[in-house]
Structure formats: structure tokens, C-alpha cells
C-alpha positions in Angstrom: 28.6 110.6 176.5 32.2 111.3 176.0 32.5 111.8 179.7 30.5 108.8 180.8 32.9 106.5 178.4 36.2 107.5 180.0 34.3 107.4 183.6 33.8 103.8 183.0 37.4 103.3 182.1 37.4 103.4 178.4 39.7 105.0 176.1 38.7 107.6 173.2 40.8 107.8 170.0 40.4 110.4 167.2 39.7 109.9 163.4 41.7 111.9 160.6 38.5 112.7 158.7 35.8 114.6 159.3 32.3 112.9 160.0 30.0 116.2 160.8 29.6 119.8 160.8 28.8 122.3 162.6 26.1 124.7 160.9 26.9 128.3 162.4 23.9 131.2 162.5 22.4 133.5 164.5 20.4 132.0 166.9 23.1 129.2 168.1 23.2 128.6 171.2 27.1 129.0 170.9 26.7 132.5 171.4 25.3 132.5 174.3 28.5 132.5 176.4 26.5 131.9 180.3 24.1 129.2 178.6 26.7 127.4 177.1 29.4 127.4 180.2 26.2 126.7 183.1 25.7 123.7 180.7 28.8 122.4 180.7 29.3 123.2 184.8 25.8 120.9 185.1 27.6 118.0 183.0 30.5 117.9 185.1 28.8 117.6 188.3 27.2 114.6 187.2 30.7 113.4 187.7 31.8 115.3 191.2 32.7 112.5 192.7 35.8 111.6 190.1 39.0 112.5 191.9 39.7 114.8 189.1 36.5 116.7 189.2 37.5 119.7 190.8 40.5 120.0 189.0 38.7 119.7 185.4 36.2 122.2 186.3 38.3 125.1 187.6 40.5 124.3 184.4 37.7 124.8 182.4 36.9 127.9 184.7 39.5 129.5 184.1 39.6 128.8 180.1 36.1 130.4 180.0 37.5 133.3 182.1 40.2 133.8 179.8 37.3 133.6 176.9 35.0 136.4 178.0 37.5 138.9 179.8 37.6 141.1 176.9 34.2 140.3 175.9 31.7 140.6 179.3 33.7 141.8 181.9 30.7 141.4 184.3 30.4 137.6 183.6 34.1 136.9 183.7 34.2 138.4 186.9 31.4 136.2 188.0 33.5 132.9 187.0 36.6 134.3 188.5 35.0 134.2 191.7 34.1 130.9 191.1 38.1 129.5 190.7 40.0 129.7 193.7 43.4 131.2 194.0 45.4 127.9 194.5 44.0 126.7 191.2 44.8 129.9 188.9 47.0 129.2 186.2 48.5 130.7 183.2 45.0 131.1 181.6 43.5 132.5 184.5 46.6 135.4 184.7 46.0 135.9 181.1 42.3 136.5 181.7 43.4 138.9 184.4 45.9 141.1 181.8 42.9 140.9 179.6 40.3 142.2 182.2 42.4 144.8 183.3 44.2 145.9 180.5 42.3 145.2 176.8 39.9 146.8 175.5 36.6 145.1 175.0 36.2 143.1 172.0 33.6 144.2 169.5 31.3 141.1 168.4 
């Protein structure tokens, strides 16, 4: 909805108090990493035709990158292929140290 509001133009603003939370546990669906990012991919192409588009999602590409290169070194190689090289940035090189040169997170 968020997206759909600044689409049409409007502005967001932030409260200083908290109105929810988030209940963590086992079964969210927070931790799983592919479910969670191909969601988020499938929100933002409802909005590909924004000049920003491309430019949002390999941002967020590459933050997910960064995310799961010391934790699935399979999937972050999947979403590396999936940013191309003129829109790498610092996250994206940080990802790369991490793929190459960490050792895998334990969860």
C-alpha cells in the first residue's frame, strides 16, 4: 500500500511511537530468505513502469545480496546474476568480500 500511495503522488511521514509488533517464531515466513525477496520482486513489478523502477529493484538486489552472501552462497549468487554490473554499488562489493572471503554464518 505503501508503494501505491507514493505512486499516486502522496507523501509518507513517520510516527515517534510504536503502533504494532512483530511476533517472531519459527515458522515465519521471515526466514525464508527466497520467499520473502521473490515477494517483494513481484510487488515491485506491479510498478515497472515508474522511471525509478529499475533502479529500486537492483538496489534492493543488491541489499539482499549483501544479506545472504555469508548465509546461502548458492542463492546470493542467483541474485547477483540478477544486478547488472553498471548498477553494483557499495553493498553489492560488500556482498562480494563476503562471498569470497567470510565464512558462512551459522543460523
Amino acid at each position: 500500500i505503501e508503494l501505491k500511495i507514493t505512486h499516486a503522488g502522496y507523501y509518507i511521514d513517520c510516527l515517534g511511537e510504536v503502533l504494532a509488533q512483530y511476533r517472531k517464531h519459527a515458522s515465519n515466513s521471515s526466514k525464508n530468505t527466497p520467499f520473502m525477496i521473490d515477494s517483494i520482486l513481484r510487488t515491485y513489478a506491479l510498478f515497472a513502469d515508474h522511471p525509478q523502477y529499475e533502479y529500486v529493484r537492483t538496489r534492493f538486489l543488491s541489499s539482499m545480496f549483501l544479506k545472504c552472501s555469508n548465509r546461502d552462497r548458492a542463492y546470493a549468487r542467483q541474485l547477483l546474476k540478477q544486478i547488472p554490473f553498471r548498477r553494483w554499488n557499495k553493498k553489492t562489493w560488500r556482498g562480494l568480500g563476503r562471498l569470497f572471503f567470510s565464512p558462512l554464518e551459522k543460523r
